[in-house]
MDTraj code that builds the backbone (N, CA, C; nanometers):
import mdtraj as md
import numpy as np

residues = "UNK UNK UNK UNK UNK UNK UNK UNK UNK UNK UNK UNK UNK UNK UNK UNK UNK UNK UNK UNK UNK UNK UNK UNK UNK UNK UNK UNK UNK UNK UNK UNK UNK UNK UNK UNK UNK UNK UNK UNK UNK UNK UNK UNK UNK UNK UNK UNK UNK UNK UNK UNK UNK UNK UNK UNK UNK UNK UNK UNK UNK UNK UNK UNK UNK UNK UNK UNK UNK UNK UNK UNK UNK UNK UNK UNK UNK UNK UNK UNK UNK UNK UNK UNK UNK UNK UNK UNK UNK UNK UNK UNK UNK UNK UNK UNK UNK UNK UNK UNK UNK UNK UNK UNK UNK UNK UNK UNK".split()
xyz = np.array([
    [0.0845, -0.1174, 0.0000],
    [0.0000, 0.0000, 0.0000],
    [0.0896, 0.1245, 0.0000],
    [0.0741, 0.2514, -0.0708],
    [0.1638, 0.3287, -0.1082],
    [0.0572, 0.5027, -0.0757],
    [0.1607, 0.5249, 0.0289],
    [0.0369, 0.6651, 0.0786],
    [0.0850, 0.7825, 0.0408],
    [0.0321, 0.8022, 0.0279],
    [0.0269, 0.9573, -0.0542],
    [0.1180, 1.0728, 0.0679],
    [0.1608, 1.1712, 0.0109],
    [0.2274, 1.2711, 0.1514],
    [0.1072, 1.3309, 0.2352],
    [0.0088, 1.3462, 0.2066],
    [-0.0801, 1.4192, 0.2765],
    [-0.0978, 1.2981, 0.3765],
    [-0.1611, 1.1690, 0.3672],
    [-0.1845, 1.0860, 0.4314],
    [-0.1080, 1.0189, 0.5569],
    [0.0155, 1.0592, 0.5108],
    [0.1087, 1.0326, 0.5882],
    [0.1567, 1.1451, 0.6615],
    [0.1200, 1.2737, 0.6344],
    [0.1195, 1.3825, 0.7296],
    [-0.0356, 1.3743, 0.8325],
    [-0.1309, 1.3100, 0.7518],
    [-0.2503, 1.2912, 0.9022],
    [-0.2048, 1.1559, 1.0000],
    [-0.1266, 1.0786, 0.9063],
    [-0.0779, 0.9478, 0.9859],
    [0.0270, 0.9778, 1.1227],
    [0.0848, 1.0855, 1.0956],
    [0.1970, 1.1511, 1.1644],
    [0.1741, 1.2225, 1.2966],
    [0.0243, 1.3115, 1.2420],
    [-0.0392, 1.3771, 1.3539],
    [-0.1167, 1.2969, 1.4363],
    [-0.2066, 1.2236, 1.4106],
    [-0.2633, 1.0982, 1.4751],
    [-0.1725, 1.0840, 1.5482],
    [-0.0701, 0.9906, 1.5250],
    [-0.0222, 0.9477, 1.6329],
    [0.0677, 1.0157, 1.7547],
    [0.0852, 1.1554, 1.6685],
    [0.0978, 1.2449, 1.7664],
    [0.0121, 1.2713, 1.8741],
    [-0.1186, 1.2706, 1.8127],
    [-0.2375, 1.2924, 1.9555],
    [-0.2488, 1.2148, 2.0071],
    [-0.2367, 1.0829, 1.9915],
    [-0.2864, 0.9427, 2.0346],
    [-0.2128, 0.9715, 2.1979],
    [-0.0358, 1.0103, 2.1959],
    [-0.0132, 1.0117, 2.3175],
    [-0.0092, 1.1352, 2.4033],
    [-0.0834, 1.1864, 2.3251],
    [-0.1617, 1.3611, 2.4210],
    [-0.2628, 1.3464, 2.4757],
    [-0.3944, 1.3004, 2.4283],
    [-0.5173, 1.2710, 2.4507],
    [-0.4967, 1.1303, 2.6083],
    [-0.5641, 1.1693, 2.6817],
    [-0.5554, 1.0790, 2.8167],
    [-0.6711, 0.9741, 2.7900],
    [-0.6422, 0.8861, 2.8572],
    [-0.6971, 0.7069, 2.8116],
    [-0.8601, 0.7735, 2.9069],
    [-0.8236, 0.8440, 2.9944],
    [-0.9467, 0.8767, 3.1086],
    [-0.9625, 0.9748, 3.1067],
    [-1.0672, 1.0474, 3.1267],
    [-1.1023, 1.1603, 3.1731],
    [-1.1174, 1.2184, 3.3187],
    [-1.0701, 1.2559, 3.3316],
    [-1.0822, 1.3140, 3.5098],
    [-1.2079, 1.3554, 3.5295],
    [-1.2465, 1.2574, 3.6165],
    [-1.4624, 1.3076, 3.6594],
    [-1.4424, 1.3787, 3.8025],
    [-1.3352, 1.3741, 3.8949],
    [-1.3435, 1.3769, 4.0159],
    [-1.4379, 1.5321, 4.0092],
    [-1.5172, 1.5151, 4.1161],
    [-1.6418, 1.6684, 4.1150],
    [-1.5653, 1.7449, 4.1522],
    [-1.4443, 1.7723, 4.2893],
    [-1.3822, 1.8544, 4.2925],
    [-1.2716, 1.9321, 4.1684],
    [-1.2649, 1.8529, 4.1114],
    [-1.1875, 1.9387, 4.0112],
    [-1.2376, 1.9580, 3.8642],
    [-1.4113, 1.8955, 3.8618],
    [-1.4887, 1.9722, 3.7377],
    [-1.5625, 2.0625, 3.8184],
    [-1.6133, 2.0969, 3.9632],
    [-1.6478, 2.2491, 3.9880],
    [-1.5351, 2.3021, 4.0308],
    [-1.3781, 2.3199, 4.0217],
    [-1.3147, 2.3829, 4.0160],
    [-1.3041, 2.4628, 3.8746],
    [-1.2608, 2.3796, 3.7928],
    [-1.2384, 2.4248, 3.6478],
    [-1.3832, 2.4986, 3.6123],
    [-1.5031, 2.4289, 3.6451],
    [-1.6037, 2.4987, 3.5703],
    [-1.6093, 2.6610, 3.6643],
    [-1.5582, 2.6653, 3.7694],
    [-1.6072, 2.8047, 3.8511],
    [-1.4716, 2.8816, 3.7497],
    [-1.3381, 2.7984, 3.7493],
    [-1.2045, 2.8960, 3.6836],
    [-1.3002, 2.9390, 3.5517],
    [-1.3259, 2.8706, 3.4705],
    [-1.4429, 2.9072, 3.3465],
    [-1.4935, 3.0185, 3.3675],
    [-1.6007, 3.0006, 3.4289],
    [-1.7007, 3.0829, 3.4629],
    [-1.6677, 3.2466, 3.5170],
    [-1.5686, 3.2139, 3.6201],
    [-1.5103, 3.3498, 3.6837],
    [-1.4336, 3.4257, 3.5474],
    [-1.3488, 3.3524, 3.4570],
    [-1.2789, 3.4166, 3.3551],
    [-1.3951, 3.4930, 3.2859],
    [-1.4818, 3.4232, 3.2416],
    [-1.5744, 3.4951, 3.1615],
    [-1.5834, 3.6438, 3.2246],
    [-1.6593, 3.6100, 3.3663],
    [-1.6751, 3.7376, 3.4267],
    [-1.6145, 3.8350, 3.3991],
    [-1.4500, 3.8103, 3.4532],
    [-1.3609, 3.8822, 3.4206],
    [-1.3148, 3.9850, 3.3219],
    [-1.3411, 3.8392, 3.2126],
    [-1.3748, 3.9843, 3.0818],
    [-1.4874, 4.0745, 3.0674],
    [-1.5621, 4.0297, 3.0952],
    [-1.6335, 4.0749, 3.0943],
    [-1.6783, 4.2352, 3.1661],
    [-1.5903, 4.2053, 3.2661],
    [-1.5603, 4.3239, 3.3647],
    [-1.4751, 4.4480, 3.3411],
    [-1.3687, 4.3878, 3.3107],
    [-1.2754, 4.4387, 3.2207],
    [-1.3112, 4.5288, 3.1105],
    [-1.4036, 4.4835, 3.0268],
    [-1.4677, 4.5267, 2.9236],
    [-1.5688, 4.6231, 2.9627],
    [-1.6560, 4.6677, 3.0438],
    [-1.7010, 4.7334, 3.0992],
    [-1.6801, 4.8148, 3.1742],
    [-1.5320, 4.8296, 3.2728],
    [-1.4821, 4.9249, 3.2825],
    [-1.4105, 4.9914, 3.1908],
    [-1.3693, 4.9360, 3.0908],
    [-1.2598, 5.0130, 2.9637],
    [-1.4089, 5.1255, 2.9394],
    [-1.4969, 5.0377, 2.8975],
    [-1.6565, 5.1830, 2.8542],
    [-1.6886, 5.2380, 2.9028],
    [-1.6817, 5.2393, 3.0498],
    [-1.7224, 5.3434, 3.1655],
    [-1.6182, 5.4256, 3.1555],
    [-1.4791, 5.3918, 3.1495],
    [-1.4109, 5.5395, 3.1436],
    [-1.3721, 5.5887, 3.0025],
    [-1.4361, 5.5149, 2.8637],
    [-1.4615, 5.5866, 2.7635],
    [-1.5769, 5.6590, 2.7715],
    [-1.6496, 5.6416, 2.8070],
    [-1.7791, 5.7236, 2.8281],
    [-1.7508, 5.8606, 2.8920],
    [-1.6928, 5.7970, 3.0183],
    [-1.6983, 5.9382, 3.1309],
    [-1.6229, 6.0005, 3.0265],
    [-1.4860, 6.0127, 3.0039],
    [-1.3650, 6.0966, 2.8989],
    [-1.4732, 6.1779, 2.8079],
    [-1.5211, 6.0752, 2.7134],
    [-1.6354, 6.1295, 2.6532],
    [-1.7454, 6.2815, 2.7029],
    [-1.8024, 6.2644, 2.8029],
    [-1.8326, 6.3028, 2.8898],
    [-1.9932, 6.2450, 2.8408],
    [-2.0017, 6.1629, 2.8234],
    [-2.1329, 6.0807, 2.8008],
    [-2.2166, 6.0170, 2.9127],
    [-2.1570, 6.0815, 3.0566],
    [-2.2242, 6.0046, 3.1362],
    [-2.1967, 6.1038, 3.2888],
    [-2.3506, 6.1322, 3.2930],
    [-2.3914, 6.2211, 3.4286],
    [-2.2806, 6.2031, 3.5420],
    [-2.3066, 6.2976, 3.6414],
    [-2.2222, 6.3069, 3.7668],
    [-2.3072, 6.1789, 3.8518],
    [-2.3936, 6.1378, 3.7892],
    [-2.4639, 6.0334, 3.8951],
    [-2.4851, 5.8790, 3.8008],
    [-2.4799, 5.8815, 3.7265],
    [-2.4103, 5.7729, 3.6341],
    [-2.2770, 5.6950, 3.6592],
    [-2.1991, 5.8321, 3.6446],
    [-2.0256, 5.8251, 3.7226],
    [-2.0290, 5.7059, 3.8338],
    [-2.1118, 5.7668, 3.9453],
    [-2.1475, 5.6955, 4.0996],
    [-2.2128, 5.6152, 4.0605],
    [-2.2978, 5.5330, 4.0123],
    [-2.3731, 5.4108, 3.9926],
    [-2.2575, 5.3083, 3.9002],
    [-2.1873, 5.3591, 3.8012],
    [-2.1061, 5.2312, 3.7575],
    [-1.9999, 5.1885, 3.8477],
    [-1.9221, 5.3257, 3.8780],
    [-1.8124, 5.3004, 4.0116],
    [-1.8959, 5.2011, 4.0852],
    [-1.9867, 5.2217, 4.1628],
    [-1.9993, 5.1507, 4.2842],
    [-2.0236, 4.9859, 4.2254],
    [-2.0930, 5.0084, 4.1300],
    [-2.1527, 4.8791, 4.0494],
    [-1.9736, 4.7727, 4.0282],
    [-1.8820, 4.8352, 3.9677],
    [-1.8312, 4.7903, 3.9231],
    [-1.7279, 4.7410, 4.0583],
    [-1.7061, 4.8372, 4.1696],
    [-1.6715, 4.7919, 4.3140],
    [-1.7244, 4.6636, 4.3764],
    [-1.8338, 4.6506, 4.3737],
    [-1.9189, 4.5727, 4.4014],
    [-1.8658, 4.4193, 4.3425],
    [-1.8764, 4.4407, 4.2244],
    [-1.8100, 4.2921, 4.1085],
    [-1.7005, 4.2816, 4.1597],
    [-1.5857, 4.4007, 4.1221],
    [-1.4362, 4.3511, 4.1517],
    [-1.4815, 4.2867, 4.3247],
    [-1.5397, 4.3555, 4.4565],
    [-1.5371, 4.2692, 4.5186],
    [-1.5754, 4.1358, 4.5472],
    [-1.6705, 4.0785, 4.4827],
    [-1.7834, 3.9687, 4.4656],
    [-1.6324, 3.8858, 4.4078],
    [-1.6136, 3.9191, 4.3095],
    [-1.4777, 3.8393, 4.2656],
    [-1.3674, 3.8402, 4.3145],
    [-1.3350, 3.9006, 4.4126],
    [-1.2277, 3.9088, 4.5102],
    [-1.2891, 3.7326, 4.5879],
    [-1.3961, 3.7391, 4.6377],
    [-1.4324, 3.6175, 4.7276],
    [-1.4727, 3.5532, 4.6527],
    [-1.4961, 3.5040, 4.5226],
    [-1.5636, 3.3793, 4.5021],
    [-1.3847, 3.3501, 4.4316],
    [-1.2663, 3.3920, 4.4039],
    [-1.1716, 3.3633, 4.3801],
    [-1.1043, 3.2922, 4.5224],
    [-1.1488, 3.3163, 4.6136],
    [-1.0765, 3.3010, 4.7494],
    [-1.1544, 3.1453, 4.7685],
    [-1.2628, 3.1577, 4.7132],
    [-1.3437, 3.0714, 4.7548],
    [-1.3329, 2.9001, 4.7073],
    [-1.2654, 2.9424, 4.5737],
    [-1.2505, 2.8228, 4.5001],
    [-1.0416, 2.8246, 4.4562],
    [-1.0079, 2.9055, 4.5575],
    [-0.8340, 2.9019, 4.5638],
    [-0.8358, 2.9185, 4.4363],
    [-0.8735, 3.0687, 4.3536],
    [-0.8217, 3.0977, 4.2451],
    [-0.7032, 3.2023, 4.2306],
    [-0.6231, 3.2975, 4.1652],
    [-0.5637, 3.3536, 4.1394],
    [-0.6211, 3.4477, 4.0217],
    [-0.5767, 3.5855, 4.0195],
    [-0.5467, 3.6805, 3.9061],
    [-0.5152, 3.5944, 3.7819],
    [-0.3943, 3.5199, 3.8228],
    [-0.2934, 3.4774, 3.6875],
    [-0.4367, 3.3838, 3.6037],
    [-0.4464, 3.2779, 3.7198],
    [-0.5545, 3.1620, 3.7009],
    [-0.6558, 3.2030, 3.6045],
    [-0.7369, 3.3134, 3.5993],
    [-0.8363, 3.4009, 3.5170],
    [-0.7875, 3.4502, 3.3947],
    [-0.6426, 3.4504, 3.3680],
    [-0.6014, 3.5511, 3.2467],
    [-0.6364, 3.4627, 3.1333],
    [-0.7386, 3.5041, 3.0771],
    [-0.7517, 3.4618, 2.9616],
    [-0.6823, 3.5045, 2.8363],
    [-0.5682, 3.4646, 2.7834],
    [-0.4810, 3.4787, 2.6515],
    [-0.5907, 3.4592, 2.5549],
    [-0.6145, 3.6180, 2.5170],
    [-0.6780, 3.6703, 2.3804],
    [-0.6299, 3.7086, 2.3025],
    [-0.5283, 3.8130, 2.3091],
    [-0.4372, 3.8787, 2.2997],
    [-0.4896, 4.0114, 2.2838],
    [-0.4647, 4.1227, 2.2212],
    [-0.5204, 4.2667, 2.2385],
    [-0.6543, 4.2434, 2.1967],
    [-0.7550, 4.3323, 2.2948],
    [-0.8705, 4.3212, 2.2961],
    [-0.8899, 4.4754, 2.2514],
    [-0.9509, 4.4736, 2.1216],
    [-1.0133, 4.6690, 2.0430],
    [-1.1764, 4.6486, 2.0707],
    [-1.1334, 4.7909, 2.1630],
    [-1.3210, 4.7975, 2.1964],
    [-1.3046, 4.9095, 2.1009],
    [-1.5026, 4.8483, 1.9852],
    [-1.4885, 4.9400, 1.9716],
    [-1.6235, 5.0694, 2.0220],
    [-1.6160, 5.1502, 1.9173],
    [-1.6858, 5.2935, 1.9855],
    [-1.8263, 5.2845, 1.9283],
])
top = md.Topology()
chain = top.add_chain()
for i, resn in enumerate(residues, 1):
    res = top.add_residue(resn, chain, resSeq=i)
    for name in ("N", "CA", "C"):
        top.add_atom(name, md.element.get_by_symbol(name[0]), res)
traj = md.Trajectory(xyz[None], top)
């Protein structure tokens, strides 16, 4: 049987994954509601992130009342603290959350 180069470049990678891919999956609950809270909190994160970058494009802007100002601040105090403890809660880290996107363009 005589394989072609392409075939033998998927033959190559295959068996490259074969010994990446784990025979088991890790079920233990402690460490799928770990990972799913690290998930979940990252999202937040950006999410947060992303919403303060617009609150102080806005304010700059000046698109947003002297009492607007005080409702996102506190709003957004509020989150960063909420995520201060549910990070504590499930022994997460800053680093742990960084989601590698790479430059994030908000745009206007």
């Amino acid at each position: 049987m005589m394989l072609t180069n392409e075939e033998e470049q998927l033959r190559r990678a295959l068996t490259f994954a074969e010994s990446v891919v784990p025979e088991r999956i890790a079920a233990d609950s402690e460490i799928v509601e770990n990972g799913l809270a690290k998930l979940v909190l990252s999202i937040v994160e950006l999410v947060r992130k992303l919403l303060e970058k617009q609150a102080l494009r806005r304010m700059d802007a000046g698109n947003l009342t002297d009492d607007e100002i005080e409702r996102v601040g506190a709003a957004l105090m509020k989150l960063e603290e909420k995520m201060a403890e549910l990070k504590r809660t499930f022994g997460l880290s800053d680093e742990d959350l960084n989601l590698k996107l790479g430059p994030v363009k908000m745009w206007e």
